[in-house]
C-alpha positions in Angstrom: -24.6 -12.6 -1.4 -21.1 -13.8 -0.2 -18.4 -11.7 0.2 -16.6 -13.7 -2.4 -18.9 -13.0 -4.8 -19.2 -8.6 -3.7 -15.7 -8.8 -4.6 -16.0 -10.1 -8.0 -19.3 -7.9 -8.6 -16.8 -4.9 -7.7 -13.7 -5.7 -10.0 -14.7 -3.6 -12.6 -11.2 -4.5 -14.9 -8.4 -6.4 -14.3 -5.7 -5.3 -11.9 -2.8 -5.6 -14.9 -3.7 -4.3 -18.3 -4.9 -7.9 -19.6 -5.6 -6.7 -23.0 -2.0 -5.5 -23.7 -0.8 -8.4 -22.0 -2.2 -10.7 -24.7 -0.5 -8.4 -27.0 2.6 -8.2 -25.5 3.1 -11.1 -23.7 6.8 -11.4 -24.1 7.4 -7.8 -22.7 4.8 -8.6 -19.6 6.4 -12.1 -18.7 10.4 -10.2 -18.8 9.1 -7.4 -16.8 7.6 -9.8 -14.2 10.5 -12.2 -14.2 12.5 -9.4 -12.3 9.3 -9.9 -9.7 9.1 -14.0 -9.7 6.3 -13.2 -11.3 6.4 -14.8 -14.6 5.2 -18.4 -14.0 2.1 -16.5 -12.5 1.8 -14.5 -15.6 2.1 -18.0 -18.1 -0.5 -19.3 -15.9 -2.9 -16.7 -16.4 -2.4 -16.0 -20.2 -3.0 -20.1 -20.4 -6.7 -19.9 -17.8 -7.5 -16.3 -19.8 -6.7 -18.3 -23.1 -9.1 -20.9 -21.9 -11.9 -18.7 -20.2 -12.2 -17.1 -23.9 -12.7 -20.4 -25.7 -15.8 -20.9 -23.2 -17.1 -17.8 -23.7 -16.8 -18.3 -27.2 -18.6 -21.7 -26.8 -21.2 -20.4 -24.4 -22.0 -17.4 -26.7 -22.3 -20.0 -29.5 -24.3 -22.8 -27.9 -27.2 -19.0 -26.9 -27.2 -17.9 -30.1 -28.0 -21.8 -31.6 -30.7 -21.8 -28.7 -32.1 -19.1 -30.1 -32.5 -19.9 -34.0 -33.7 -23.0 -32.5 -36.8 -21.2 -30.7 -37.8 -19.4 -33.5 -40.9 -20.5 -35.7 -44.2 -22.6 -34.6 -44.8 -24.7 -32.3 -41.9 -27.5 -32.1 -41.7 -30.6 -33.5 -40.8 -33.5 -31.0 -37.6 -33.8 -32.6 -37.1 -30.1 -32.1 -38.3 -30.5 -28.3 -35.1 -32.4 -28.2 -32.8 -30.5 -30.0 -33.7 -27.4 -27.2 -33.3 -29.8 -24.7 -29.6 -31.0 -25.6 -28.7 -26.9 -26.3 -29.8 -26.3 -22.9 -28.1 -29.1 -21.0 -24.9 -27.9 -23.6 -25.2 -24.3 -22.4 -25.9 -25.3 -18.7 -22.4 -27.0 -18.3 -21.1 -24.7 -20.5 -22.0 -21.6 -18.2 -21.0 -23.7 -15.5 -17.5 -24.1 -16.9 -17.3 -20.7 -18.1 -18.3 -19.8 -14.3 -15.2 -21.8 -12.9 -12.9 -21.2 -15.7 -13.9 -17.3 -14.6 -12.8 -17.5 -10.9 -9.7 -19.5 -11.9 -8.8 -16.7 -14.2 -9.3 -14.1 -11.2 -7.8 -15.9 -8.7 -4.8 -15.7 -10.9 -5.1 -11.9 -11.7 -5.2 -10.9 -8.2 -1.8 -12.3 -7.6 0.0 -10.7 -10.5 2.1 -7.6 -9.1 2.6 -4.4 -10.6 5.2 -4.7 -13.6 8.2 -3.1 -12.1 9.9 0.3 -12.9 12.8 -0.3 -15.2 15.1 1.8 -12.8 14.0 -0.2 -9.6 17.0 -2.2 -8.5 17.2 -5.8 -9.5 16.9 -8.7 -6.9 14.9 -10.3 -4.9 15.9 -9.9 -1.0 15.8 -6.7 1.4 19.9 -6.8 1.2 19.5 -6.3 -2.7 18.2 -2.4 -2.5 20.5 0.1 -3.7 22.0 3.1 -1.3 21.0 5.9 -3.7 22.7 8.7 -1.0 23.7 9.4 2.6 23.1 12.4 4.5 24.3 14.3 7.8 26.7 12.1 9.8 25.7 9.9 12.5 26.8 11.5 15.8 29.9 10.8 18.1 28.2 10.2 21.1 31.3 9.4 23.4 29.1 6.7 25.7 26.9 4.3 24.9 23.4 5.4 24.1 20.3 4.0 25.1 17.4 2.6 23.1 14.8 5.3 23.0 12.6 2.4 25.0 15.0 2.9 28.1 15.1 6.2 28.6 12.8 8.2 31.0 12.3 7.1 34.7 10.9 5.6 36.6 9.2 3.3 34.0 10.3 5.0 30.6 8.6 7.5 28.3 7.2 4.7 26.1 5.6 1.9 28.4 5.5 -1.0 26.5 5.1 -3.2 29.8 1.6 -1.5 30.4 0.6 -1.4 26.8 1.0 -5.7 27.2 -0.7 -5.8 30.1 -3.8 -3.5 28.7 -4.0 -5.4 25.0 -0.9 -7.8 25.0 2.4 -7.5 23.1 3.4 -4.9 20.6 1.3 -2.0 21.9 2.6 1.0 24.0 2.0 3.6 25.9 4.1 7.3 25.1 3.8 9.6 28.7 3.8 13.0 29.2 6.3 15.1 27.2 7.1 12.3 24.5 3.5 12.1 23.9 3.7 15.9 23.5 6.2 15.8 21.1 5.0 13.1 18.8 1.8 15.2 18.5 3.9 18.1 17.7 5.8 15.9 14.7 2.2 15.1 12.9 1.6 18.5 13.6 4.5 20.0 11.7 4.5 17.6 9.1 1.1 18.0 8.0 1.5 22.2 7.8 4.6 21.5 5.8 2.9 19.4 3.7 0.1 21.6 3.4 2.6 24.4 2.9 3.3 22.4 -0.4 -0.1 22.0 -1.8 -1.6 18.3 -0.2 -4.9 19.1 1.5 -5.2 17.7 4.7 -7.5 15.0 5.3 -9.0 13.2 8.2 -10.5 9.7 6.7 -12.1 6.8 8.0 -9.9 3.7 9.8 -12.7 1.3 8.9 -13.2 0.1 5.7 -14.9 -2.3 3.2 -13.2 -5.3 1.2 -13.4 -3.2 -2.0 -11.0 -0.5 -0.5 -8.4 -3.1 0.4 -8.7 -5.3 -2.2 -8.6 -2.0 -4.4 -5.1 -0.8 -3.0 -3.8 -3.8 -3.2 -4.0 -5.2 0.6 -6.3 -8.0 -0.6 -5.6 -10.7 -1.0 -1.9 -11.5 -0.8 -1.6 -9.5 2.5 -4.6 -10.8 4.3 -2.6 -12.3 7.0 -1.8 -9.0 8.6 -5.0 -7.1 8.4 -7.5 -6.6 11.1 -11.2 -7.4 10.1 -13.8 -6.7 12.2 -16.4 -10.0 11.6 -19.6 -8.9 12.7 -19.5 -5.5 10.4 -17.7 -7.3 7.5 -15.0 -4.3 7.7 -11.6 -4.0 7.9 -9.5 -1.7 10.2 -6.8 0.0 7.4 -2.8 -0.1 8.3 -2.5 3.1 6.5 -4.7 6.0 5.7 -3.3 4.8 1.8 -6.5 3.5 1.9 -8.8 6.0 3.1 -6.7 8.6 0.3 -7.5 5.9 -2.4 -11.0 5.6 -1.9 -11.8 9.2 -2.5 -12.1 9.1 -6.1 -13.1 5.6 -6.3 -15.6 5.3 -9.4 -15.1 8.8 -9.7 -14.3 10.4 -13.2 -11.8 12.9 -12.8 -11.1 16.2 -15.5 -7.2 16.4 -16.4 -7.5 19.8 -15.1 -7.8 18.5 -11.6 -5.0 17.0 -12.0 -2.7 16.4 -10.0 -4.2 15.7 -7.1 -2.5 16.2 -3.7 -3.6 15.1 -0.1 -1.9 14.6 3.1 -3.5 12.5 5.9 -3.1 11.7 9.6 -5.1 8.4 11.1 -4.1 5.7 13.6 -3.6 2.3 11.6 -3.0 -1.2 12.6 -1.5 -4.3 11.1 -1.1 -7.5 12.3 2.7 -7.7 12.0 2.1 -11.3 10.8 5.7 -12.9 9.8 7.1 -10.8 12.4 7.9 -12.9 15.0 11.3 -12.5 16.6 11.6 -9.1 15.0 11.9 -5.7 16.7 10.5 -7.4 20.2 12.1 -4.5 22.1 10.3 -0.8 22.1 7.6 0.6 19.7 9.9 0.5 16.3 7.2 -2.6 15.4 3.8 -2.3 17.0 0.3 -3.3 16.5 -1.3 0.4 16.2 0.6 3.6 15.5 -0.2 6.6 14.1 1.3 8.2 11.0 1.2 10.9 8.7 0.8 9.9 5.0 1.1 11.7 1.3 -1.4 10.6 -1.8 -1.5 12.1 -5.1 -3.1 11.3 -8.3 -1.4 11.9 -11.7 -1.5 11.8 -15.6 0.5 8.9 -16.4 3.2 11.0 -17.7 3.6 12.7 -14.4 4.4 9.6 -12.1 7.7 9.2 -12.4 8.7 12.5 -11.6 5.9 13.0 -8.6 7.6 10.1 -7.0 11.0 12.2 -6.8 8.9 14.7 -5.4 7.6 12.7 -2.9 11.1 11.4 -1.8 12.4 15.3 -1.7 9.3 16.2 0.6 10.1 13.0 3.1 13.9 14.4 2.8 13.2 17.7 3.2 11.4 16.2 6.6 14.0 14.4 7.4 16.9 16.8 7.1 14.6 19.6 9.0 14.4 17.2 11.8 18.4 16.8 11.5 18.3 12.7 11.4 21.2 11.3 9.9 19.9 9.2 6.8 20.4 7.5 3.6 18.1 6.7 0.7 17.4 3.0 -0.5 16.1 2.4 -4.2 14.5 -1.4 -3.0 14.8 -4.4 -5.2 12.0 -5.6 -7.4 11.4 -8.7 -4.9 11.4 -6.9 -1.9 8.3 -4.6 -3.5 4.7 -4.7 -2.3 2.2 -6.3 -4.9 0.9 -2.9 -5.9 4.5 -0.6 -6.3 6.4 -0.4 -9.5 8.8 1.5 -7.8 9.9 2.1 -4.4 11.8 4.4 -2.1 12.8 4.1 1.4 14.5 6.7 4.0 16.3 5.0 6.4 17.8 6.6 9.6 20.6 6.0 11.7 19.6 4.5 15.0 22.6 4.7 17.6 21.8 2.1 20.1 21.3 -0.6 16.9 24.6 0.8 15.2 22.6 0.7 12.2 20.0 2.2 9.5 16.3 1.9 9.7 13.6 2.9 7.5 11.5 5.7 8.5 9.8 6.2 5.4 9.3 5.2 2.1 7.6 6.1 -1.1 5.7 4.3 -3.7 4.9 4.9 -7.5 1.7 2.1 -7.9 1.4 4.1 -11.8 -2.4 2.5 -12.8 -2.3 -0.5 -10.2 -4.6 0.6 -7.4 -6.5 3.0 -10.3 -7.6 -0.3 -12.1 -8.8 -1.9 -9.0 -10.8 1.0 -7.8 -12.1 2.2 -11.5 -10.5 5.7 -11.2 -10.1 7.8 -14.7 -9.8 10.9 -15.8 -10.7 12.5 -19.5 -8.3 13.8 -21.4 -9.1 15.0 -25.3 -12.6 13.1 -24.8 -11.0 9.7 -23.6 -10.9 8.2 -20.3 -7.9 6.9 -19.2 -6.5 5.6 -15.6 -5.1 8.1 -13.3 -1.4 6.8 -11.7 -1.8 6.9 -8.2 1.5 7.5 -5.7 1.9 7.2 -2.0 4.8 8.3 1.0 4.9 8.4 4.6 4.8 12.0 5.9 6.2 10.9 9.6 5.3 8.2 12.1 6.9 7.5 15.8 10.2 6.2 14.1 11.2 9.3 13.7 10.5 10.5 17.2 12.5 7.3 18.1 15.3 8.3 16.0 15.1 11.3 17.6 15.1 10.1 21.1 18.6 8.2 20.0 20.1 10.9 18.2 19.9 13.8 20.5 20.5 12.0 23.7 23.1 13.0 26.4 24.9 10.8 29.0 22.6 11.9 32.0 19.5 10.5 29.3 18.0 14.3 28.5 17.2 14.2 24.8 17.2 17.5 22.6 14.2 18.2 20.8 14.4 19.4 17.3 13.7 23.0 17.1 11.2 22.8 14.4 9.1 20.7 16.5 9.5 23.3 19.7 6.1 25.9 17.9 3.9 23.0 17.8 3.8 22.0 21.2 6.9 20.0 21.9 9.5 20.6 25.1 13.0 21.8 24.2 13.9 18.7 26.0 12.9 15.6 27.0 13.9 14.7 30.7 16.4 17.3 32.8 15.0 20.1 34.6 
């Protein structure tokens, strides 16, 4: 069996609520106008409009087969009759068949609709600065990218990390390394502290997991797959977190659900040419701390805030200066209907940077990976939310923040019981 046709055997219902769609059609094609969406959506109402005429005609064309097939033996005329049904029905099924992957080529590219309250617009430039915190520092000199400090070759080696498994990996040495470990490390108890079990999931997947959260098949480009095995290496343990309850039937009581995982991930960074070339802020393989919860519908929205308070609460504990990005409707991954970002200050750039963000994906990733939960005897979808706990950025952030002249950095205190230095560099 292909792996074209495992993934169709595995879509279980469509990725947007089709059946409302045809209902509401004019609230679907608005909503997905904010996205660029909407000439997909026309599209796919007009090869769903079709696909149903064939099954119509199909279902038809079986059910005249089989009146045909009842009685005695058949006449010669009758002989012919079956004959013309079943060429009918063959081309038909055939159409039906093609009409079929035409329609779910089309569903797979449909986004999420969008949250009324995410900004409008269709570029990175278009998100909205929510609020600011702290201040970014008055250094007095001029700082140094968190790639240049250290001696004699730098706490993150970038040059060795090319010459082990080319460009965009690195190295981090000695007490940097130390005190990256020490950021998972204090972000997973603080999460944990909050209610999110902690998780340790795999980095290897199957094409159901990534086409189920959304990764397949509009961001193919920068995933890893590993041929021989027919898996993919995941770019965020998202996906591991997702495919917990995938097929699973969930009680409202459980509900919500809260975990908080660590995992290396790796992306292609495909489109990223000429970006970021400098230090680890874009790399190949990283590691990260990420949140997952799963939800009554009802819940979502207000999870989501959650999620942004915990990645501020993170933030401010670490003492980053930092302001808070509602991102436009265009600049949204496939699966988000909504979408936060924390962006730091970053001294040597003179500029803002995210850190982390947070996503409400309400039933996207739920339909995709057949997730429910009962509630008063029903089934419904559960809506599904994600947020980065912490990866290096902030370390980098860090490294640029608390920096002195002489190239000592100051390590934030709440980092200090989990292993890291009080300083990096200095005696």
């Amino acid at each position: 069996m292909s792996r074209s046709v495992r993934l169709r055997a595995a879509r279980l219902t469509g990725v947007i609520d089709l059946k409302a769609a045809r209902q509401e059609p004019d609230h679907y094609r608005a909503a997905l106008a904010r996205r660029g969406a909407a000439g997909d959506f026309d599209a796919l109402l007009a090869a769903d409009a079709h696909w149903r005429e064939l099954t119509e005609r199909t279902e038809s064309l079986r059910a005249e087969q089989r009146k045909s097939s009842k009685g005695g033996p058949p006449s010669p005329e009758q002989l012919a009759e079956l004959r013309r049904l079943a060429d009918e029905l063959a081309k038909a099924q055939a159409e039906l068949a093609q009409a079929d992957h035409e329609r779910q080529a089309l569903l797979d590219r449909i986004p999420n609709l969008p949250d009324p309250a995410a900004a409008d617009g269709m570029a990175e430039e278009d998100a909205q600065t929510l609020r600011t915190w702290g201040e970014p520092p008055a250094l007095g000199f001029t700082p140094r990218d968190a790639a240049d400090l250290g001696s004699p070759r730098g706490w993150i080696d970038m040059a060795r990390g090319a010459r082990l498994s080319g460009s965009r990996f690195a190295y981090r040495i000695g007490d940097v390394a130390l005190a990256e470990m020490a950021l998972y490390r204090f972000v997973l108890d603080r999460l944990a502290g909050k209610g999110f079990l902690p998780v340790l999931g795999p980095v290897m997947v199957g094409e159901r997991a990534m086409y189920g959260t959304g990764f397949l098949p509009t961001e193919e480009s920068n995933l890893y797959r590993l041929e021989k095995d027919d898996l993919y290496l995941t770019g965020t343990s998202e996906v591991a977190l997702a495919g917990i309850h995938m097929d699973d039937r969930l009680e409202e009581t459980e509900l919500p659900a809260r975990y908080a995982a660590f995992s290396t991930n790796f992306r292609r960074e495909a489109g990223a040419a000429g970006k970021d070339t400098r230090g680890m802020f874009r790399v190949h393989q990283f590691d990260k701390v990420e949140m997952y919860v799963y939800c009554v519908p009802e819940q979502s929205r207000e999870i989501h805030d959650e999620l942004l308070a915990h990645e501020e609460e993170i933030t401010q504990a670490l003492g980053l200066p930092y302001r808070v990005m509602n991102i436009a409707v265009g600049d949204l991954g496939g699966p988000a209907a909504k979408k936060y970002d924390i962006e730091a200050w970053f001294p040597a750039q003179e500029r803002y940077r995210e850190i982390t963000s947070c996503s409400n994906t309400t039933d996207y990733q739920a339909r995709r990976l057949n997730i429910r939960f009962r509630r008063e005897g029903q089934l419904e979808f559960v809506h599904t939310l994600n947020g980065t706990g912490a990866t290096a950025r902030a370390l980098l952030a860090i490294m640029e923040n608390f920096q002195d002249e002489g190239g000592v950095v100051t390590v934030p205190e709440v980092l200090r019981p989990y292993g890291a230095p009080a300083t990096l560099g200095g005696s």
